[in-house]
C-alpha positions in Angstrom: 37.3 4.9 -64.9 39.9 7.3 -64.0 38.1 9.6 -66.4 34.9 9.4 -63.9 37.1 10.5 -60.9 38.6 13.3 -62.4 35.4 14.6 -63.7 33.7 14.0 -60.2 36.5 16.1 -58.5 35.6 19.2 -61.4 32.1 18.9 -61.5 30.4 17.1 -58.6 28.0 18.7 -56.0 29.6 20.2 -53.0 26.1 18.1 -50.7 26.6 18.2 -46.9 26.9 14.1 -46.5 29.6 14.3 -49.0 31.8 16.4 -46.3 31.6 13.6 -43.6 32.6 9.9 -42.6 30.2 9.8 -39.6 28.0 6.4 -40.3 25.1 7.6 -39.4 25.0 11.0 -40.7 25.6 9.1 -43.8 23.1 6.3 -43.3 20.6 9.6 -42.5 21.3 11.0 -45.9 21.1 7.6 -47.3 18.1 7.0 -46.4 16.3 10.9 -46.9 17.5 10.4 -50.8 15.3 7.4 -51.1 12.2 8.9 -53.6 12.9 12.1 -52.4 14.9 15.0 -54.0 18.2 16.4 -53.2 17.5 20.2 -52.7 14.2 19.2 -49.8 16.6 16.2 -48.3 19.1 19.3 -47.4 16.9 21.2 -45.1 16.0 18.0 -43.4 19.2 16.6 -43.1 20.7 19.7 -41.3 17.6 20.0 -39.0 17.3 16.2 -38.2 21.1 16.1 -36.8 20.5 19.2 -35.1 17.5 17.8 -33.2 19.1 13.9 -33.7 22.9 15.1 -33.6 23.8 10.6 -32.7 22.2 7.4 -33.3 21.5 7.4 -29.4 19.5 10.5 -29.6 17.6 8.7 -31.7 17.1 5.4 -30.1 15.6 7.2 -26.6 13.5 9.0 -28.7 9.6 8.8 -28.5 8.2 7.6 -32.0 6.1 10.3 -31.7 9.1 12.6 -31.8 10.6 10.8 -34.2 7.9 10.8 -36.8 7.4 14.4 -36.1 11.3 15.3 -37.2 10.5 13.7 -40.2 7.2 14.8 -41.1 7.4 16.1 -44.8 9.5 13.6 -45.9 6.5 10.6 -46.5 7.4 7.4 -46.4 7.6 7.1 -43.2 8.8 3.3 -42.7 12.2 4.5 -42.8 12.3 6.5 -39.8 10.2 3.7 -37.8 13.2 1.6 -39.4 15.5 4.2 -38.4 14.4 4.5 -35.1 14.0 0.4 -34.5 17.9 0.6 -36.1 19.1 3.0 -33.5 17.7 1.0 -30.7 19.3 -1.8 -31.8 22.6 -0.4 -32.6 23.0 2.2 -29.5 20.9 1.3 -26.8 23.1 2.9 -24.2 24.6 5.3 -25.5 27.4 3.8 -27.8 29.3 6.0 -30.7 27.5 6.1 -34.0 30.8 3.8 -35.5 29.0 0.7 -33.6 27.4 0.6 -36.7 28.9 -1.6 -38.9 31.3 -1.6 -41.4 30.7 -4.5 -43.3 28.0 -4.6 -45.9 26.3 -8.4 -44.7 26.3 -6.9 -40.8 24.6 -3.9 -42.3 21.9 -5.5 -44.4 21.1 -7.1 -41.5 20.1 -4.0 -39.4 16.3 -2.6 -39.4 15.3 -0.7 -43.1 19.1 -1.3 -44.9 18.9 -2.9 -47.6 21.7 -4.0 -50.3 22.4 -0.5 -52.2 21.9 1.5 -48.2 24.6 -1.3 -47.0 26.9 -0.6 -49.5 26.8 3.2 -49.5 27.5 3.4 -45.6 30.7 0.8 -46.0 31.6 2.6 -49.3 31.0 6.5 -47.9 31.4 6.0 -44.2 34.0 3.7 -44.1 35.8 4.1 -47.1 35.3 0.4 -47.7 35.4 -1.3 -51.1 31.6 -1.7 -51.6 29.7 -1.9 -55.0 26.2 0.0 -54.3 23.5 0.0 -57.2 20.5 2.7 -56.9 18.5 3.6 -59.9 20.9 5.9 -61.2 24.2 3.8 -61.5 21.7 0.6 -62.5 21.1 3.1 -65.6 24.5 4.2 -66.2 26.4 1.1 -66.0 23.3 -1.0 -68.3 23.6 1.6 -70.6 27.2 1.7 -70.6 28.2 -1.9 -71.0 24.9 -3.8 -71.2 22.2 -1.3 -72.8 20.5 -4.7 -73.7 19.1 -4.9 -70.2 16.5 -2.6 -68.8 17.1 -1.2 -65.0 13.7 -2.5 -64.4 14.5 -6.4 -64.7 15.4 -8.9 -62.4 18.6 -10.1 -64.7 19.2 -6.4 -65.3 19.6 -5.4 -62.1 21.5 -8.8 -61.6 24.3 -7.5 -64.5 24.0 -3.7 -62.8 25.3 -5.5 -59.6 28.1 -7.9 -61.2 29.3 -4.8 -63.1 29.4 -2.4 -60.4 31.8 -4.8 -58.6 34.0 -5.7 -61.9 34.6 -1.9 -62.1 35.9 -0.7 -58.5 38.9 0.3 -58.2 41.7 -1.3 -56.2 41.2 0.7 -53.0 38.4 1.9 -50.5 39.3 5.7 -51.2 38.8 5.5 -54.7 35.7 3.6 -54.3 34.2 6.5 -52.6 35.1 8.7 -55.5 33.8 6.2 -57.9 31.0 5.4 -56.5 29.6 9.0 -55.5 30.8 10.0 -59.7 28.7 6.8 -60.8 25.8 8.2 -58.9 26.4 11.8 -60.2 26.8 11.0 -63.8 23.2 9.2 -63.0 21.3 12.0 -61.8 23.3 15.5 -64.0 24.3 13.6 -67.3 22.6 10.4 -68.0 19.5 10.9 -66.6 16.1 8.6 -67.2 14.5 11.5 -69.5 17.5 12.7 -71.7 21.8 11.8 -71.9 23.8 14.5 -72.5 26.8 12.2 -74.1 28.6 15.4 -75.2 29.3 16.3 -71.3 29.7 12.8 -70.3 32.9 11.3 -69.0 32.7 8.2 -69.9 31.4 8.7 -73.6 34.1 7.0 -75.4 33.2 3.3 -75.8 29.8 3.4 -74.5 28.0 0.7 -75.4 24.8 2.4 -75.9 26.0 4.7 -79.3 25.8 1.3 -80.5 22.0 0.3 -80.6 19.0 1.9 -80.5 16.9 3.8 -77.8 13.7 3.6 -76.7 11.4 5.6 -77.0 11.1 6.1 -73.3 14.2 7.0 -72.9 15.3 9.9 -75.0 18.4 10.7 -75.9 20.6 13.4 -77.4 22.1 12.2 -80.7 26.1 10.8 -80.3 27.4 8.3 -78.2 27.3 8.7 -74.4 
């Protein structure tokens, strides 16, 4: 996986959450990205912090106010979860690190599920934390298991059990490897079409191996 880090470090997006350790600026981008696209999260991100710059400017918030800030966005249950988090978390006022570091004590919190909890430990805190989102469910199934679909219950299960088997030894690499997993997932091997001549981890994929659905296209050669 080495190969995955250096190509990260050449090729990955220079993204505004990427330049910062701050919890909840990540949990906010963390939870923008969910069903909604990178280049509208952005412009939300930036203006949400400005008006929400900590999780206790959040938590005295109206709902009113807090619905507004996010209005675009849709789905609104996550900034009602967000908001329910903050008042939780920093009810008088405490730094946005009272959240938590450890994946369990997050998934615990209002709205965070298991792939949320492990990207603030993993990007926040520079923890070792396996995350899977759609993207690295797809990348690491089609990499070792291409036998199991994303969609399933036991796929996801094997998604999971691999993205642990393959973290590195530390935290700091774990961030690299983590955020690379995720960018292979939405610039290389995407759900519509892999482009296994750019990918990184193209030698020894399992998928060159068997075929591909019709659903999901794919250019000729091994990923």
């Amino acid at each position: 996986m080495s190969r995955l880090r250096r190509w990260f470090a050449k090729h990955g997006r220079d993204l505004p959450w990427r330049r910062t350790r701050d919890p909840y600026h990540v949990l906010v981008s963390e939870l923008m990205l969910q069903q909604t696209q990178v280049s509208r999260v952005i412009d939300y991100y930036d203006r949400w912090l400005t008006r929400f710059p900590t999780l206790h400017h959040v938590a005295k918030a109206r709902p009113s106010q807090v619905r507004e800030a996010w209005e675009g966005l849709g789905y609104y249950a996550r900034a009602r979860n967000l908001h329910k988090l903050a008042k939780e978390v920093s009810p008088n006022g405490e730094p946005n690190h009272s959240l938590p570091a450890d994946p369990a004590a997050l998934r615990a919190l209002p709205g965070i599920g298991a792939y949320t909890a492990g990207a603030v430990a993993s990007f926040a805190y520079e923890k070792r934390a396996p995350l899977v989102d759609t993207n690295v469910a797809r990348v690491l199934l089609r990499l070792y298991a291409p036998a199991h679909s994303p969609k399933s219950g036991v796929g996801q299960r094997v998604a999971w059990a691999l993205a642990e088997a393959v973290l590195p030894r530390t935290g700091k690499a774990s961030w690299t490897h983590n955020q690379a997993i995720m960018e292979i997932g939405a610039l290389i091997c995407t759900a519509r079409v892999a482009r296994c001549g750019e990918c990184p981890l193209a030698k020894g994929c399992a998928s060159g191996a068997v075929p591909v659905e019709p659903s999901h296209p794919r250019n000729r050669g091994k990923h």
